[in-house]
C-alpha positions as a Markdown table, in Angstrom:
| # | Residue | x | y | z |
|---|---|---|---|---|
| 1 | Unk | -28.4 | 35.5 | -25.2 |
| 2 | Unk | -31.9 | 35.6 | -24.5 |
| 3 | Unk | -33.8 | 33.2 | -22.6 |
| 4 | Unk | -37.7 | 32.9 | -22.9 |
| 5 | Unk | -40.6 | 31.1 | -20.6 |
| 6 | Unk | -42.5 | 28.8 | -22.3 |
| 7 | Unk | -45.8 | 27.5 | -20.8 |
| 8 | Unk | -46.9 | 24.1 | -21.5 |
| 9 | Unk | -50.3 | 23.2 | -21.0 |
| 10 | Unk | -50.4 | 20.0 | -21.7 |
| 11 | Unk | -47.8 | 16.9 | -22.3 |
| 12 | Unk | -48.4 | 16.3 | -26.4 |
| 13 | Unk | -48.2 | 20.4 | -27.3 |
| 14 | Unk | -44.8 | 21.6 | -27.5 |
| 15 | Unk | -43.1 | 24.1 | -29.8 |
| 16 | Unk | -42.6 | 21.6 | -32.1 |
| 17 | Unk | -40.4 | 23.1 | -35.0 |
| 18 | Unk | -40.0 | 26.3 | -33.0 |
| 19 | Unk | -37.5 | 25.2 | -30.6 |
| 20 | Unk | -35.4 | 24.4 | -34.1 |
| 21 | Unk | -35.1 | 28.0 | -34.8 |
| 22 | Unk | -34.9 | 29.2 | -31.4 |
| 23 | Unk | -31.9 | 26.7 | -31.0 |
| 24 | Unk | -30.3 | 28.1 | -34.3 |
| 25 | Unk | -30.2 | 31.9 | -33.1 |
| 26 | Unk | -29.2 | 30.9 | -29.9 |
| 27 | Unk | -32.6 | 32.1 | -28.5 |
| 28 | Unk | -32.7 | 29.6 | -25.0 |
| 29 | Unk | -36.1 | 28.1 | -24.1 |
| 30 | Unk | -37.5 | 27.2 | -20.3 |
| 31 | Unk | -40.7 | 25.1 | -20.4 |
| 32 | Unk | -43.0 | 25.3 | -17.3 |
| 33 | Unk | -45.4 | 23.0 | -17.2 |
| 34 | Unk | -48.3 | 23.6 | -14.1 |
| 35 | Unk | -50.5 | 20.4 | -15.3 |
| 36 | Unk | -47.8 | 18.2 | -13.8 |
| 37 | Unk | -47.2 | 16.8 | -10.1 |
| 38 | Unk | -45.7 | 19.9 | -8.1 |
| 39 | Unk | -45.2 | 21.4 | -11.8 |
| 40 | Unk | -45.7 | 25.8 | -11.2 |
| 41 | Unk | -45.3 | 28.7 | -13.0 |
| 42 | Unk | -42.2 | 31.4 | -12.4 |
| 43 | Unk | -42.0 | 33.3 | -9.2 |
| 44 | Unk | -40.0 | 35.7 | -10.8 |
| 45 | Unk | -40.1 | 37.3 | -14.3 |
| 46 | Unk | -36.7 | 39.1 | -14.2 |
| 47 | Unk | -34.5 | 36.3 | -16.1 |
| 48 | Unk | -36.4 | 35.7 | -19.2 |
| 49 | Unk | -36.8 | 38.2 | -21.9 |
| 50 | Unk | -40.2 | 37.1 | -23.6 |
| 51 | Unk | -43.3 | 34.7 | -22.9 |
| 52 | Unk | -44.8 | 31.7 | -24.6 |
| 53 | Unk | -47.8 | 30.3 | -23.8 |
| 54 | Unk | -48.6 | 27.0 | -26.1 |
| 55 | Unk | -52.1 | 25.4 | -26.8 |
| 56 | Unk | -54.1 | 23.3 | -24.6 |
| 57 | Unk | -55.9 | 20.8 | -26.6 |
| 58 | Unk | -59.7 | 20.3 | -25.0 |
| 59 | Unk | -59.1 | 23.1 | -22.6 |
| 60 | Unk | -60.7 | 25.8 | -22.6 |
| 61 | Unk | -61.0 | 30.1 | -21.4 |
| 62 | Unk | -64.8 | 30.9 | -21.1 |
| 63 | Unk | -66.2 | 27.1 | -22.3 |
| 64 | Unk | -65.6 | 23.5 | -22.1 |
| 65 | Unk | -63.1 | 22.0 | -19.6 |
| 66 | Unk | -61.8 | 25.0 | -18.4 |
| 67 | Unk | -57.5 | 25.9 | -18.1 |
| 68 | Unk | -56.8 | 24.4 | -14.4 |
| 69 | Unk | -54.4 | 27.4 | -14.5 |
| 70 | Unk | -56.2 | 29.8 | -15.8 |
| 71 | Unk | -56.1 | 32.6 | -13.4 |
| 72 | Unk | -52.1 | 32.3 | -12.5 |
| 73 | Unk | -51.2 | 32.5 | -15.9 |
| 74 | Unk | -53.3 | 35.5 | -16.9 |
| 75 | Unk | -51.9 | 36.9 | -14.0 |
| 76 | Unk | -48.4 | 35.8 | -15.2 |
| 77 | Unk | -49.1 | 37.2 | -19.0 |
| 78 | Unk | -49.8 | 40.8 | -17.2 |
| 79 | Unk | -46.4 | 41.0 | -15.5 |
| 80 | Unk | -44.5 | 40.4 | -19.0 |
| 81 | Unk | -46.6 | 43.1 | -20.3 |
| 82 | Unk | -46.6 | 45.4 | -17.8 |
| 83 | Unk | -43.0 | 44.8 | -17.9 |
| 84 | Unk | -42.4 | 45.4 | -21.4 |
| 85 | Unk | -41.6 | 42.3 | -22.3 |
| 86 | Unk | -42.3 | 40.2 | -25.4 |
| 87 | Unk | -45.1 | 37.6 | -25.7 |
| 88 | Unk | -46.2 | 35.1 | -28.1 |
| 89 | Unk | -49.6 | 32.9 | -27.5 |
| 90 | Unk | -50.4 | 30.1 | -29.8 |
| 91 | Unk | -53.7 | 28.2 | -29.8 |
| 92 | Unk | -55.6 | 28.6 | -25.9 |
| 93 | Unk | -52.6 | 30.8 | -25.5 |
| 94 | Unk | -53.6 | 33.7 | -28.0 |
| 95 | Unk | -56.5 | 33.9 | -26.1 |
| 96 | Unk | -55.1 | 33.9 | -22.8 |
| 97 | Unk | -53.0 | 36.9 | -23.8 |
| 98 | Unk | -55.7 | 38.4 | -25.8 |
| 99 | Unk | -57.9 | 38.5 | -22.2 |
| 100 | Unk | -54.5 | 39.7 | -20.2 |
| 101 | Unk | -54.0 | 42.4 | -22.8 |
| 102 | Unk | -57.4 | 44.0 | -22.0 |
| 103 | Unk | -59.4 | 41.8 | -24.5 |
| 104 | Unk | -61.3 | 38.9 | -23.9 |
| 105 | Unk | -62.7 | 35.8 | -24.8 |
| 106 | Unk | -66.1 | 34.3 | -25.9 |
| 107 | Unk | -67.6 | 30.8 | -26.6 |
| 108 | Unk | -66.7 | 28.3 | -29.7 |
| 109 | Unk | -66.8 | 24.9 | -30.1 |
| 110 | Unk | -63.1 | 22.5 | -29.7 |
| 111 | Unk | -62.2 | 22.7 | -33.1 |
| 112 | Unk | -59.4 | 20.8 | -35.4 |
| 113 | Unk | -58.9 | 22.8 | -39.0 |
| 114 | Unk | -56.3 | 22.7 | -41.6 |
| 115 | Unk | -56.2 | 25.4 | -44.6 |
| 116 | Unk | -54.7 | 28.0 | -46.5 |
| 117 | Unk | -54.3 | 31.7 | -44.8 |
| 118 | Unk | -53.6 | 35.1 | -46.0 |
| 119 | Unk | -51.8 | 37.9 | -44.9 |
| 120 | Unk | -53.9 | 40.7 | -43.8 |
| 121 | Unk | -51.2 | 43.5 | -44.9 |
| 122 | Unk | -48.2 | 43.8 | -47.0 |
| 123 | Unk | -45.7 | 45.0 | -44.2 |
| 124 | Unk | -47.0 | 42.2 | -42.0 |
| 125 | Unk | -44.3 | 41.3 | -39.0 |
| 126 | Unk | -41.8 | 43.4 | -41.6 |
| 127 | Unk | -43.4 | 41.7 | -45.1 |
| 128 | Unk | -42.2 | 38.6 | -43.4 |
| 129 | Unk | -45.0 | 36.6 | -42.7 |
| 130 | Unk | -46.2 | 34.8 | -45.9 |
| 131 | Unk | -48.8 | 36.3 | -48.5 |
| 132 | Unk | -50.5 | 33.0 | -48.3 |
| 133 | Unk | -49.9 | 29.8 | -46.2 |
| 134 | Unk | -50.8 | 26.7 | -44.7 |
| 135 | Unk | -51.7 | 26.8 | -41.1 |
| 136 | Unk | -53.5 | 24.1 | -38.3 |
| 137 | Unk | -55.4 | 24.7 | -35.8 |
| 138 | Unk | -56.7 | 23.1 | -32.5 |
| 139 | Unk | -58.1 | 25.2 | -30.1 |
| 140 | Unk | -61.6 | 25.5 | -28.3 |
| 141 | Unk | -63.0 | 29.3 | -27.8 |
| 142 | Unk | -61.7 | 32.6 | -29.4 |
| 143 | Unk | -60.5 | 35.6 | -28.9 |
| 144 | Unk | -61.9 | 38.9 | -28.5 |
| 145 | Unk | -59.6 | 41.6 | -29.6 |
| 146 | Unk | -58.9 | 44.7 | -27.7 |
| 147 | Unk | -59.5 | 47.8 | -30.2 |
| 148 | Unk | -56.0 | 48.5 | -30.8 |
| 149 | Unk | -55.1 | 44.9 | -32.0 |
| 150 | Unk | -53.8 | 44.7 | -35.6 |
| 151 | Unk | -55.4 | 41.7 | -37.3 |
| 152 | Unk | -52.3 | 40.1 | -39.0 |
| 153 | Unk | -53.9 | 37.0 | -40.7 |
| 154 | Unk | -57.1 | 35.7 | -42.0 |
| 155 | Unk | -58.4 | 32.0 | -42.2 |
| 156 | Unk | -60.6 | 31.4 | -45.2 |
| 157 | Unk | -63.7 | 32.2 | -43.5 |
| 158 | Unk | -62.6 | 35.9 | -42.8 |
| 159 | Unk | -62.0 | 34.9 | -39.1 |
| 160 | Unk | -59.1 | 36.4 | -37.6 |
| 161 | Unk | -55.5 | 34.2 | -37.1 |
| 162 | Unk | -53.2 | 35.7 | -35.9 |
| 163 | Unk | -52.9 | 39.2 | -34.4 |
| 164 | Unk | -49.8 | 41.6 | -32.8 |
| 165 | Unk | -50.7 | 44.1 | -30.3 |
| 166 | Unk | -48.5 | 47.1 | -29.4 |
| 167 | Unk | -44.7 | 46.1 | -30.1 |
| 168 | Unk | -44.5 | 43.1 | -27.9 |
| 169 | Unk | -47.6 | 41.0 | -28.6 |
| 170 | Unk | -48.1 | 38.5 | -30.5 |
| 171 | Unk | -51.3 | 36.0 | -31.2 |
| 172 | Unk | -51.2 | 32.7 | -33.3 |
| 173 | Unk | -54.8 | 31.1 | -32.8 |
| 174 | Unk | -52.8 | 28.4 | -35.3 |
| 175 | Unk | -49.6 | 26.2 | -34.2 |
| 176 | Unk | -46.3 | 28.1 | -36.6 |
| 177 | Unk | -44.4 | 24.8 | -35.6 |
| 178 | Unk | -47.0 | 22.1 | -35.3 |
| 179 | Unk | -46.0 | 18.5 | -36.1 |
| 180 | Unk | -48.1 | 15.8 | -37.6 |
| 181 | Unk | -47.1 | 13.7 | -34.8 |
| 182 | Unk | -48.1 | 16.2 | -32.1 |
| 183 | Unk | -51.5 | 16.4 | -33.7 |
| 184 | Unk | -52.2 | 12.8 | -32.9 |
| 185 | Unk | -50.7 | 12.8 | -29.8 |
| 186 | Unk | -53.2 | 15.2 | -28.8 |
| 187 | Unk | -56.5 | 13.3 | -30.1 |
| 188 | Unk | -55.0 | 10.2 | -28.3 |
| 189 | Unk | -54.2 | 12.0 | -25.0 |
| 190 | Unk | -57.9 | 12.9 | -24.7 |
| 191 | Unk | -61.4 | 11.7 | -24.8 |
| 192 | Unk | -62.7 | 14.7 | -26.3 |
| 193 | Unk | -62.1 | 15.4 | -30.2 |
| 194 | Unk | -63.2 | 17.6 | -32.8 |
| 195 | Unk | -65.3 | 16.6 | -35.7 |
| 196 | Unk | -63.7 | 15.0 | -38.3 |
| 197 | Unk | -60.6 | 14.9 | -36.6 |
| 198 | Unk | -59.4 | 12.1 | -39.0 |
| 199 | Unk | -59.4 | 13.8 | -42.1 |
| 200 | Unk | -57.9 | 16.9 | -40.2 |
| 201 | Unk | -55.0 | 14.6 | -39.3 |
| 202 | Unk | -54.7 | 13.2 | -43.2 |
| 203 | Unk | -54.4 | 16.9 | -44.7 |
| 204 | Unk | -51.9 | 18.3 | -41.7 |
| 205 | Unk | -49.9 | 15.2 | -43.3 |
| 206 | Unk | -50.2 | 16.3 | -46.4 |
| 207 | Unk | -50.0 | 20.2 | -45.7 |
| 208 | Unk | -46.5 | 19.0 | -42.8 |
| 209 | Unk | -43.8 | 20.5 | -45.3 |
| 210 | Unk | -45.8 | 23.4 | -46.4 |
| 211 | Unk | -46.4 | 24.6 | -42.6 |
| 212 | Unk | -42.5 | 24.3 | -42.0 |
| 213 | Unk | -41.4 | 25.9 | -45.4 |
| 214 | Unk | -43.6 | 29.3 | -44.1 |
| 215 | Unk | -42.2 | 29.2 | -40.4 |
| 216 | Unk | -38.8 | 29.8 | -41.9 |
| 217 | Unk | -39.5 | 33.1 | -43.1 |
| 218 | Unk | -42.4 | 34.0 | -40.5 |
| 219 | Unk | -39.5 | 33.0 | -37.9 |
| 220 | Unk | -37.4 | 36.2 | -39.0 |
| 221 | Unk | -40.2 | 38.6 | -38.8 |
| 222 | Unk | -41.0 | 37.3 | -35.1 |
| 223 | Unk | -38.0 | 37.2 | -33.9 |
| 224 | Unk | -37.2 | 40.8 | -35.1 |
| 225 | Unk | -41.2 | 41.9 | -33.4 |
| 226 | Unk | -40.3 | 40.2 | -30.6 |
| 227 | Unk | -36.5 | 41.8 | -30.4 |
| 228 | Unk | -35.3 | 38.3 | -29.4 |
| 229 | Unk | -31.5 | 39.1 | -30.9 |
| 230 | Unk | -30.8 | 41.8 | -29.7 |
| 231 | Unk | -28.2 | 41.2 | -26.4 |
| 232 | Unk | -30.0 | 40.9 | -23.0 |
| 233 | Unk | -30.1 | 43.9 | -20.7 |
């Protein structure tokens, strides 16, 4: 059974419907979560077969209110490479493992969108990440790719979405398993919000059963990149 650390940066962004089908496989999940009282990262990598790193609202790499734990978890993120092992980033945490993978990170505003994706290649994760699908965002900054990065999605704008590197790594600017309810939790939790955060919130509503129909396929084609079946070592 594998067992995987999942960073939390903040208390309303979770994996959401992810933890449903990591819970069907029998993929175990350990959430660390540094922005709480005597809350810390792992000592030791040895236990857990791949990384997550969630989304962090506000919080930003290079701009805005800066990730309190910025410099452990890149840190963190480098060991799981250099390791071999598997890691996903999602939101803030594309980024982060964009930078730890020899990337980097420049400035854009805190931003809240909802649309319609597409599939940058045909044998994208295996053919199974959708041709075209819904997808929310929330995330301040972006991601500069290292040259060796395969861009796997595109928003409408052109603009990179999500990206593998190597056979292990994994970007999602976008949340796969975003809830409607974890959306809102997010704007309340904070001062700061995007523009037009309301009529964000009223078309992830709307776009809630599409965004769960794709992760059931995407779900196969990242468990198979991440190698999150196969028996533990």
């Amino acid at each position: 059974m594998k067992t995987l650390c999942v960073v939390q940066h903040i208390e309303a962004e979770y994996l959401g419907f992810l933890e449903d089908h990591l819970e069907s496989r029998s993929i175990r999940f350990r959430y660390f979560r540094p922005f709480t009282a005597g809350g810390k990262l792992p000592e030791k990598i040895d236990e857990f077969d791949g990384l997550v790193l969630l989304g962090a609202g506000p919080y930003g790499i290079v701009s805005g209110p800066l990730l309190p734990s910025l410099g452990p978890e890149l840190r963190l993120a480098r060991r799981f490479l250099d390791a071999g092992k598997s890691a996903v980033g999602i939101g803030l945490g594309a980024i982060l493992l964009a930078v730890a993978a020899g990337g980097g990170a420049e400035v854009a505003p805190l931003r809240f969108a909802v649309g319609q994706a597409g599939r940058a290649t045909g044998e994208t994760l295996a053919g199974m990440l959708p041709e075209r699908f819904a997808y929310a965002v929330y995330v301040r900054d972006a991601p500069v790719l290292p040259p060796q990065a395969a861009i796997l999605a595109r928003d409408e704008d052109g603009q990179p979405l999500a990206f593998s590197l190597g056979g292990n790594l994994l970007g999602f600017l976008n949340h796969p398993g975003i809830k409607t309810a974890m959306a809102e939790d997010i704007v309340m939790e904070f001062e700061e919000t995007p523009p037009e955060t309301a009529d964000a919130i009223l078309r992830l509503r709307e776009s809630q059963a599409a965004i769960a129909e794709a992760l059931s396929t995407m779900m196969v084609g990242v468990v198979r990149f991440c190698g999150w079946m196969a028996a533990s070592s």
